[in-house]
TORKOL-4160 file (C-alpha; in steps of 0.2 Angstrom, whole numbers, padded with zeros to 4 digits, m for minus):
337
<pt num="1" X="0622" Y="0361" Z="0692"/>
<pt num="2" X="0630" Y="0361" Z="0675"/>
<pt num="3" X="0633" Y="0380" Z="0674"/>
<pt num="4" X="0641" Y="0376" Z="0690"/>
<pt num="5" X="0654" Y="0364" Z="0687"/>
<pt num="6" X="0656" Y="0373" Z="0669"/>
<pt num="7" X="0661" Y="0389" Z="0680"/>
<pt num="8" X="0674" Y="0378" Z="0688"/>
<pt num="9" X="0681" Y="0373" Z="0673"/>
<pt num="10" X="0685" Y="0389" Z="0668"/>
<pt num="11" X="0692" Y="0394" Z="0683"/>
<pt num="12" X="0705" Y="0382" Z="0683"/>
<pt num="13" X="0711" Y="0384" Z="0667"/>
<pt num="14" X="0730" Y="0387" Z="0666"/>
<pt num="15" X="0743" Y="0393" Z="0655"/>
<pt num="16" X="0761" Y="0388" Z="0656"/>
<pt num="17" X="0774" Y="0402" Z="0654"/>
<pt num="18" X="0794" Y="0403" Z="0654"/>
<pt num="19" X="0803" Y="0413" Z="0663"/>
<pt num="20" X="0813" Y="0425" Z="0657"/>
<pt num="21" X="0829" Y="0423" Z="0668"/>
<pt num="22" X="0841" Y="0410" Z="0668"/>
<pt num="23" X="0842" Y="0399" Z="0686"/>
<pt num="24" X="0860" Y="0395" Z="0695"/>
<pt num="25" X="0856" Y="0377" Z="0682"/>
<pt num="26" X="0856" Y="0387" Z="0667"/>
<pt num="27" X="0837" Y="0383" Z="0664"/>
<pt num="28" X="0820" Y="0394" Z="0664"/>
<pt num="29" X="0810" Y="0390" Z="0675"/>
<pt num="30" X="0789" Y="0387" Z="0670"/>
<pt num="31" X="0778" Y="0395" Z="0675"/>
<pt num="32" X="0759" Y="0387" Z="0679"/>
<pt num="33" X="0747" Y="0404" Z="0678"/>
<pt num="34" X="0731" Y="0402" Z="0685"/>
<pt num="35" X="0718" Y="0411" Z="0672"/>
<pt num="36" X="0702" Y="0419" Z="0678"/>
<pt num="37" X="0686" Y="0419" Z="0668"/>
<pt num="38" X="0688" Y="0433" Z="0659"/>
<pt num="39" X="0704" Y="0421" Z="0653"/>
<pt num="40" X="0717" Y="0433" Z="0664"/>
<pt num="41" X="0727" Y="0431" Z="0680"/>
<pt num="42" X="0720" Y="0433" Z="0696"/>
<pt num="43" X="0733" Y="0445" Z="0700"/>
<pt num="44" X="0750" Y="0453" Z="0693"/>
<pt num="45" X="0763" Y="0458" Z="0705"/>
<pt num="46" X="0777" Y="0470" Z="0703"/>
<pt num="47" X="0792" Y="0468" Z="0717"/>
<pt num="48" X="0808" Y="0478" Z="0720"/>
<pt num="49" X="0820" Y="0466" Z="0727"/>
<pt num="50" X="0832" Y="0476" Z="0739"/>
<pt num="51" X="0825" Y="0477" Z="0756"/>
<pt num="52" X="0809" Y="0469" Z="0748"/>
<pt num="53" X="0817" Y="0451" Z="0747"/>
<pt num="54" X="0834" Y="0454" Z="0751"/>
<pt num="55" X="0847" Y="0461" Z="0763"/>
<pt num="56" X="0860" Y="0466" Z="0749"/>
<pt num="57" X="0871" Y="0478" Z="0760"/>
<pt num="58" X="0887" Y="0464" Z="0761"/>
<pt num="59" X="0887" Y="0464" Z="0743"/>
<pt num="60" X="0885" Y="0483" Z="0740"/>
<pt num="61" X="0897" Y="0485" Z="0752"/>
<pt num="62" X="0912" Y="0475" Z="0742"/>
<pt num="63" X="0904" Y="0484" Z="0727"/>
<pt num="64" X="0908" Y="0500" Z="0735"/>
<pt num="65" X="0924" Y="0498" Z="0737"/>
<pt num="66" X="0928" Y="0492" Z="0721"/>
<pt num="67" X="0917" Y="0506" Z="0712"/>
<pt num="68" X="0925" Y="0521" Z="0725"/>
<pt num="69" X="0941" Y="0515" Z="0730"/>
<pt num="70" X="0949" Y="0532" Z="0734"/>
<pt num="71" X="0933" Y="0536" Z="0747"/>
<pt num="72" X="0931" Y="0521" Z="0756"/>
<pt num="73" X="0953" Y="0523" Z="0760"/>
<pt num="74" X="0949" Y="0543" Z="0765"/>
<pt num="75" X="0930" Y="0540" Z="0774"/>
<pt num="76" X="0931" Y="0521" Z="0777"/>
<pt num="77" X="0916" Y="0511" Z="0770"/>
<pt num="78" X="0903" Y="0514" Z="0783"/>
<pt num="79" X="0905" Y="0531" Z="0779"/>
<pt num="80" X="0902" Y="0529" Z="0763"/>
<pt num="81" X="0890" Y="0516" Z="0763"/>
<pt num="82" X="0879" Y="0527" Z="0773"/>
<pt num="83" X="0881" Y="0541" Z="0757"/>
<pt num="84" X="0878" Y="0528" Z="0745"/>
<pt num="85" X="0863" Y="0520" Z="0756"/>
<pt num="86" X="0853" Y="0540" Z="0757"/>
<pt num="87" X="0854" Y="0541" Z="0738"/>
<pt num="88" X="0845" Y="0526" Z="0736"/>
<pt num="89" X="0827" Y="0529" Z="0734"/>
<pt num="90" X="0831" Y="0544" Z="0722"/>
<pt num="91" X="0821" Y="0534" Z="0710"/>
<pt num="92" X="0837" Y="0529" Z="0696"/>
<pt num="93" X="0853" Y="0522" Z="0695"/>
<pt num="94" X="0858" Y="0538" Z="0685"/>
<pt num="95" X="0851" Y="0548" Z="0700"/>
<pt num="96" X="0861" Y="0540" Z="0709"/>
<pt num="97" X="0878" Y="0537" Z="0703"/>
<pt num="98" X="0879" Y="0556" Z="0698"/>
<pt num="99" X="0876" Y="0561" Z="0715"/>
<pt num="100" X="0890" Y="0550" Z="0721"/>
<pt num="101" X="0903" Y="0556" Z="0707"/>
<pt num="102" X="0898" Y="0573" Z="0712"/>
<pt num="103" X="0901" Y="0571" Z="0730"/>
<pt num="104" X="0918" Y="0561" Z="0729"/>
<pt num="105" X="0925" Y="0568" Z="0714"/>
<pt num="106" X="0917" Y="0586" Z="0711"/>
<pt num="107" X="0919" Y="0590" Z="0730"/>
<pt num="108" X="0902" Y="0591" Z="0732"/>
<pt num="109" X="0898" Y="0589" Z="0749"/>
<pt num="110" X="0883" Y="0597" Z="0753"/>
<pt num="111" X="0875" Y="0582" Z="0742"/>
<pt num="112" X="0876" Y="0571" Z="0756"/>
<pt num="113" X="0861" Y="0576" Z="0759"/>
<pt num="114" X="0850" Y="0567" Z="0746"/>
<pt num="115" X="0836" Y="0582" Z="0748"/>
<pt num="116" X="0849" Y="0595" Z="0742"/>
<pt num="117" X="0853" Y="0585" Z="0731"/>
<pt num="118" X="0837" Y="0584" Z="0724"/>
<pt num="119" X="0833" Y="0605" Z="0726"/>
<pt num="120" X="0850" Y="0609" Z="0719"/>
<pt num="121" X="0853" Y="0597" Z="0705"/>
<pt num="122" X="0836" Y="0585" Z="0699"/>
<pt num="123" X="0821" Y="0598" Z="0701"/>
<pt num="124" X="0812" Y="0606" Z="0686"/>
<pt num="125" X="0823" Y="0619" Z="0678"/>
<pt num="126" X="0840" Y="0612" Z="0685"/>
<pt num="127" X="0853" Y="0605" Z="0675"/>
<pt num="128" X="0850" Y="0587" Z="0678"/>
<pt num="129" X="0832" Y="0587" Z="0677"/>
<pt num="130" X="0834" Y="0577" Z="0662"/>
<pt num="131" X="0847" Y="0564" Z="0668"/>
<pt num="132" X="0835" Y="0550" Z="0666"/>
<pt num="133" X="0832" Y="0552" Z="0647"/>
<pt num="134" X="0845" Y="0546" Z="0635"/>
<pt num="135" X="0854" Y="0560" Z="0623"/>
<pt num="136" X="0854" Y="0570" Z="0639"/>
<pt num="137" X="0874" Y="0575" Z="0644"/>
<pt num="138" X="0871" Y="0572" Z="0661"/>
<pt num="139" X="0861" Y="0556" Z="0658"/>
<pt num="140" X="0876" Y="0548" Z="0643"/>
<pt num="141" X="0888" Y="0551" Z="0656"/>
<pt num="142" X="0879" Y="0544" Z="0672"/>
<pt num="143" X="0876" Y="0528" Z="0659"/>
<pt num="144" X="0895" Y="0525" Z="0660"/>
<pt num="145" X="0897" Y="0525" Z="0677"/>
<pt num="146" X="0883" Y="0514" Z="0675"/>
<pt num="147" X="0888" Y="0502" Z="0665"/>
<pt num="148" X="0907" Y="0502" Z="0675"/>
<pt num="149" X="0893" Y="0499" Z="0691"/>
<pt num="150" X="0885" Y="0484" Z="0683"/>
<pt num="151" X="0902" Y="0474" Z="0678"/>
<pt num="152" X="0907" Y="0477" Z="0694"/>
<pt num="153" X="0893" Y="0471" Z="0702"/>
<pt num="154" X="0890" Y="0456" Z="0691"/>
<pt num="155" X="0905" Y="0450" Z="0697"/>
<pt num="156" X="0905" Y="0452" Z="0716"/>
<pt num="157" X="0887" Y="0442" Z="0714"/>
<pt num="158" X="0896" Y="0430" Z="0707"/>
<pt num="159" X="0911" Y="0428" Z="0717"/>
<pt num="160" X="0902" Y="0430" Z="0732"/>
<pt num="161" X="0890" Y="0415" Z="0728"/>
<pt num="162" X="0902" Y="0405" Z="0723"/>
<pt num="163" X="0915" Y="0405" Z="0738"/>
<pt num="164" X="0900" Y="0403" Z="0748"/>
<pt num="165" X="0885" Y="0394" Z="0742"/>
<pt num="166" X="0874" Y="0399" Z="0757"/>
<pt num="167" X="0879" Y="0419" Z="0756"/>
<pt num="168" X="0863" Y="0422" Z="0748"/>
<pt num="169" X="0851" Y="0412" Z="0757"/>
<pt num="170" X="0855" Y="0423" Z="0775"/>
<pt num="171" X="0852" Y="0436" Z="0764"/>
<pt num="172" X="0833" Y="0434" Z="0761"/>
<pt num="173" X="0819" Y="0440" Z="0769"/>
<pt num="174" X="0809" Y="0427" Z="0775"/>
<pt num="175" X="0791" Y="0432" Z="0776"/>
<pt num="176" X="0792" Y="0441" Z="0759"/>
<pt num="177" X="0799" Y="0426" Z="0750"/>
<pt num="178" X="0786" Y="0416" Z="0757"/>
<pt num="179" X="0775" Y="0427" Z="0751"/>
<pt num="180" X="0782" Y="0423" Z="0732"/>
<pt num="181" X="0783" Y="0405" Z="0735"/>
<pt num="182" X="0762" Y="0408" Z="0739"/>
<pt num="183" X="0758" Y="0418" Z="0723"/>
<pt num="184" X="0767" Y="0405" Z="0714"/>
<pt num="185" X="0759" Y="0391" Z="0721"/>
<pt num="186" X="0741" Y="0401" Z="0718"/>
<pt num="187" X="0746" Y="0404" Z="0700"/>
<pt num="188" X="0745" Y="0422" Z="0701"/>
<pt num="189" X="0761" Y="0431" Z="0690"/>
<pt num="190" X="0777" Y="0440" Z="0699"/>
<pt num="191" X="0786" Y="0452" Z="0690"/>
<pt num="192" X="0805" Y="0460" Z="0698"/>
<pt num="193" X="0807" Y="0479" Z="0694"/>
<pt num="194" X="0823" Y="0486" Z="0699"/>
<pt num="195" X="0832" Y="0503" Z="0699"/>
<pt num="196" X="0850" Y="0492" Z="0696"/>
<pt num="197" X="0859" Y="0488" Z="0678"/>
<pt num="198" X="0854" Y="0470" Z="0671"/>
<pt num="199" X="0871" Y="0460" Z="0673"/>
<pt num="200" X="0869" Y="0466" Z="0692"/>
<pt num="201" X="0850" Y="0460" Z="0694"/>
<pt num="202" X="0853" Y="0442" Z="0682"/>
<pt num="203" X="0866" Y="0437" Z="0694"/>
<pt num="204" X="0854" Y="0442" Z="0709"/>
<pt num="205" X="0839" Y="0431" Z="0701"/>
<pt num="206" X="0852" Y="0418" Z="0696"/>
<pt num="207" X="0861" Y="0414" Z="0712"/>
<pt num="208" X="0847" Y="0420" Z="0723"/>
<pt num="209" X="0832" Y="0409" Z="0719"/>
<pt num="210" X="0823" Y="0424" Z="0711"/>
<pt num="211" X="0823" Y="0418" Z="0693"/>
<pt num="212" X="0809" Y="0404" Z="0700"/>
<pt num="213" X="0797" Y="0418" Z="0707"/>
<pt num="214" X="0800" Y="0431" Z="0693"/>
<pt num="215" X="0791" Y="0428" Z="0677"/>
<pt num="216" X="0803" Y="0442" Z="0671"/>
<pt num="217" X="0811" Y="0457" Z="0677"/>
<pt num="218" X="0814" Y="0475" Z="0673"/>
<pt num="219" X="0830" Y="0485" Z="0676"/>
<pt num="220" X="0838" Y="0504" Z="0674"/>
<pt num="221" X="0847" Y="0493" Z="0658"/>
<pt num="222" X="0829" Y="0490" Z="0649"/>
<pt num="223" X="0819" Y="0505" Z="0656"/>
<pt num="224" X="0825" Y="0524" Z="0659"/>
<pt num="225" X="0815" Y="0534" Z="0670"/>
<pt num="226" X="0806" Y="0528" Z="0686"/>
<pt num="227" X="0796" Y="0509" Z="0690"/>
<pt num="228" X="0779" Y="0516" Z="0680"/>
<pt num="229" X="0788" Y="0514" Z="0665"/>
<pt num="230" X="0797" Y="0497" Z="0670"/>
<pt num="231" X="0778" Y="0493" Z="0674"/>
<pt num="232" X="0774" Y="0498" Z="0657"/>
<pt num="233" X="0788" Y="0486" Z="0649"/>
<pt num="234" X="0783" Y="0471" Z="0658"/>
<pt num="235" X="0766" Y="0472" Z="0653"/>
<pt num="236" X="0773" Y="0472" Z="0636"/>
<pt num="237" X="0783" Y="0459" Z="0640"/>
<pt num="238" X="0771" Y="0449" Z="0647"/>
<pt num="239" X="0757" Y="0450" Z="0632"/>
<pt num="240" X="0772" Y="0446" Z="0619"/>
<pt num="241" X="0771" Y="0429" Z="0631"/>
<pt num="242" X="0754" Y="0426" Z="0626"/>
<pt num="243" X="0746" Y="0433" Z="0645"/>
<pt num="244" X="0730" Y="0443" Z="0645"/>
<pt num="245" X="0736" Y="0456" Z="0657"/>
<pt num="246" X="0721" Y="0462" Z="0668"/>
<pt num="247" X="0723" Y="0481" Z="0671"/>
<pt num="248" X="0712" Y="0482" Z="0684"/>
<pt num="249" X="0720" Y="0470" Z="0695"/>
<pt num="250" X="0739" Y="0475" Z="0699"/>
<pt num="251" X="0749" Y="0476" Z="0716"/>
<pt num="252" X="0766" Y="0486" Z="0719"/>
<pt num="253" X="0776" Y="0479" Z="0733"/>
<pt num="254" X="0792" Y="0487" Z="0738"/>
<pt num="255" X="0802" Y="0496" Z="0754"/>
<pt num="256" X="0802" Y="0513" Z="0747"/>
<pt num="257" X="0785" Y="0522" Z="0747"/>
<pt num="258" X="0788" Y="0534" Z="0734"/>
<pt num="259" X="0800" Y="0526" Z="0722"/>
<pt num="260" X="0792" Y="0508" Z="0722"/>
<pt num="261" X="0774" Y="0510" Z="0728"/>
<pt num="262" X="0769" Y="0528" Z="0724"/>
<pt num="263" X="0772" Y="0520" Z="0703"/>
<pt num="264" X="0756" Y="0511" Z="0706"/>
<pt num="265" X="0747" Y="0530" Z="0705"/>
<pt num="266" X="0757" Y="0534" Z="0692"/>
<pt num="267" X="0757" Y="0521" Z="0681"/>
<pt num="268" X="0736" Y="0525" Z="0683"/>
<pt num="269" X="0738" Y="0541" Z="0678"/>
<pt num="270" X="0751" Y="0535" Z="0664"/>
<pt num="271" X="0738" Y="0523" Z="0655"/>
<pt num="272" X="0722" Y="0528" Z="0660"/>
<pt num="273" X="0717" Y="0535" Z="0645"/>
<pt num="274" X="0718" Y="0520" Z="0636"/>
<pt num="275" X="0715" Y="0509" Z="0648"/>
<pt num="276" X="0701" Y="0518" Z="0661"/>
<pt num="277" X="0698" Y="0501" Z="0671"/>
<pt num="278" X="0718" Y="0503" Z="0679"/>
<pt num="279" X="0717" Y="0500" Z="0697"/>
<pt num="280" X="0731" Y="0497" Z="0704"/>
<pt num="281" X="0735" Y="0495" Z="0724"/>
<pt num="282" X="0750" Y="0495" Z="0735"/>
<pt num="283" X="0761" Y="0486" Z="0751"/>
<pt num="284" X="0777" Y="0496" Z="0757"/>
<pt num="285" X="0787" Y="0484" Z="0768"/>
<pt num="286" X="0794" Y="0491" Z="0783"/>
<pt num="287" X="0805" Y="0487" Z="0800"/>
<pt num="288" X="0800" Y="0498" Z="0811"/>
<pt num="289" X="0788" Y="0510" Z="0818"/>
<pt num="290" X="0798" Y="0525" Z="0811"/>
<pt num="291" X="0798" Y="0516" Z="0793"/>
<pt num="292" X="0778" Y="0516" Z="0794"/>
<pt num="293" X="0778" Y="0535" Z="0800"/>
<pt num="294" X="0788" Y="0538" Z="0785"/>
<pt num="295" X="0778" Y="0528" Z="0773"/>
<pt num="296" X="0764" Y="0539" Z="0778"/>
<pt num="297" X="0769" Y="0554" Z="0777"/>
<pt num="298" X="0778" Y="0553" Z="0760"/>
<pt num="299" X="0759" Y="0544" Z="0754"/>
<pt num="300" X="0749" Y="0557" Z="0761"/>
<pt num="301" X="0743" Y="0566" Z="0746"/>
<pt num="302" X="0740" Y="0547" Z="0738"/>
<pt num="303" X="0726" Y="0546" Z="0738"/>
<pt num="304" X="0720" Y="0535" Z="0720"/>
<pt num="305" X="0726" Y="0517" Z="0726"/>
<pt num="306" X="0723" Y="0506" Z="0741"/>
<pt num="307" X="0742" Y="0503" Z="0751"/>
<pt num="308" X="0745" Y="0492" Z="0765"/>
<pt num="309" X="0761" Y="0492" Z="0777"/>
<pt num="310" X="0769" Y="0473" Z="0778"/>
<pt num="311" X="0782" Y="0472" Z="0795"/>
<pt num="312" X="0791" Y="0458" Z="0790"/>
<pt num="313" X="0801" Y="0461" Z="0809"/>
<pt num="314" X="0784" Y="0456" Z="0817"/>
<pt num="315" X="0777" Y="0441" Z="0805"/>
<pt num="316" X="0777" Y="0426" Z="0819"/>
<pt num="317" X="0785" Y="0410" Z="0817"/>
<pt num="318" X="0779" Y="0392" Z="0821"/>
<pt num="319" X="0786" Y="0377" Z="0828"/>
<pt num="320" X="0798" Y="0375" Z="0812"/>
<pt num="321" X="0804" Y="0393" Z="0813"/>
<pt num="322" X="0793" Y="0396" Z="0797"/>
<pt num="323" X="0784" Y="0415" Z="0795"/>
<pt num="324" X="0765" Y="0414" Z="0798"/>
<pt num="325" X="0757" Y="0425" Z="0783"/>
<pt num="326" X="0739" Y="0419" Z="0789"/>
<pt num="327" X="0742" Y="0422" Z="0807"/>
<pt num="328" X="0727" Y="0427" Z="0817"/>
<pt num="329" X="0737" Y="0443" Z="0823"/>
<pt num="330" X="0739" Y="0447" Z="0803"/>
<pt num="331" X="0736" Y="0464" Z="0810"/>
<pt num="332" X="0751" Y="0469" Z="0819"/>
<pt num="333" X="0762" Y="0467" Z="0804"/>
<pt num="334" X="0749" Y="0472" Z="0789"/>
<pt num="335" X="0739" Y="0488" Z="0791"/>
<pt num="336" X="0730" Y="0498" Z="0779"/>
<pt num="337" X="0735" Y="0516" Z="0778"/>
């Protein structure tokens, strides 16, 4: 009986950490972790935030036409939010933005297509295989677009949340917030990772709520190179906060299946020398059938980590118009794959 309430003891031990990121108050918010018995977190949780928690698209969209004035007058900007929107699980900003300077000011058309792009431009041998790695050309000059990106973005955010205090609340995804608000109240960590600059993602966190679910997050600014490496900096982050990170307990959650999920296998095979218990798992959030055709084709040969699909389209609602995580149908709108 003693060893018993001892073991509850310990498993309610708690550590308090502060956040990172600045809320709309100009405060930090604290963090109550949760510790296991072998004095870590139940759970770290790594999250992208477009399409993952947010509907950004009216704020890229005035972002667009600020960052590609002479495009959006000559194609109009569904033209080119379309463009814009294909390049964006490429990885990297960098990726990105050079497709975009290539398309509308190199006369590139064929690199509309995101996979030509890829084939013609990023693949092993070609001449922006590099672009991700700073002292590269192509990379040093994607970084000033970049950084003209980020001021630009910043400032929308900002604008945007101040002419309309609620802009930002129609933009979230309920069921996933939810979700965050749960891991919080569970004491388990949450951790943002993003393939944007960090003026564009404090402004996000601030005005958005974020910066009370995100012990911290990563962006393109802090981290080159794709979300295993963003992984590896948060860790780092997180340890220098005095947390015991538990390797063998980590969870990926974003829309894109390659970009965002697939870093969970890679950020096994990135530290599994030194840390051979890693096991890391995966959700891809979807909205639609064709999403979750997609996800499992591009996972297919995936096969080191566990990955759910989460359709927040199908998550029911009660009475109060509140999503229902632990509904008895969980099964519609979360499936192993």
């Amino acid at each position: 009986m003693m060893e018993n309430l001892f073991n509850n003891i310990e498993e309610n031990k708690r550590i308090s950490i502060a956040s990172s990121l600045e809320k709309s108050n100009g405060e930090n918010e604290s963090f109550s972790i949760k510790l296991e018995k072998d004095g870590k977190p139940k759970l770290v949780v790594f999250e992208d935030i477009d399409k993952t928690l947010l509907h950004l698209e009216p704020t890229y969209n005035e972002i667009r036409k600020n960052m590609w004035p002479e495009a959006v007058a000559k194609d109009g900007i569904e033209e080119v939010s379309k463009v814009h929107l294909d390049g964006f699980r490429l990885g990297t900003m960098w990726r990105e933005l050079y497709r975009m300077y290539g398309i509308y000011t190199l006369g590139k058309e064929e690199w509309k297509d995101s996979n030509v792009y890829t084939e013609e431009f990023l693949s092993e041998g070609k001449e922006g295989e590099n672009i991700d790695k700073p002292g590269d050309k192509y990379h040093e000059f994607s970084d000033e677009l970049l950084r003209k990106f980020d001021d630009i973005a910043a400032e929308t955010v900002e604008k945007q949340a101040k002419e309309n205090p609620d802009f930002f609340n129609e933009a979230k995804i309920e069921s996933t917030y939810k979700l965050n608000s749960l891991y919080k109240r569970l004491g388990v960590v949450v951790v943002g990772m993003s393939a944007n600059p960090r003026k564009f993602i404090n402004a996000i966190c601030k005005y958005t709520g974020l910066s009370e679910n995100f012990i911290d997050c990563a962006t393109d600014t802090d981290v080159s190179g794709t979300k295993e490496y963003k992984m590896q900096w948060l860790i780092d982050r997180l340890e220098k906060k005095g947390l015991s990170v538990p390797y063998d307990r980590l969870l990926v959650i974003g829309d894109s299946p390659l970009g965002d999920v697939g870093s969970a296998s890679r950020f096994q095979k990135l530290v599994k020398s030194e840390h051979p218990e890693v096991s890391a798992s995966g959700i891809v959030i979807i909205e639609s059938e064709n999403d979750m055709d997609v996800a499992v084709e591009k996972l297919k040969d995936i096969n080191d980590i566990n990955i759910h699909t989460f359709d927040y389209t199908k998550v029911p609602k009660n009475k109060d118009g509140n999503p229902e995580l632990f509904s008895k149908n969980r099964k519609d709108f979360y499936k192993n794959i």
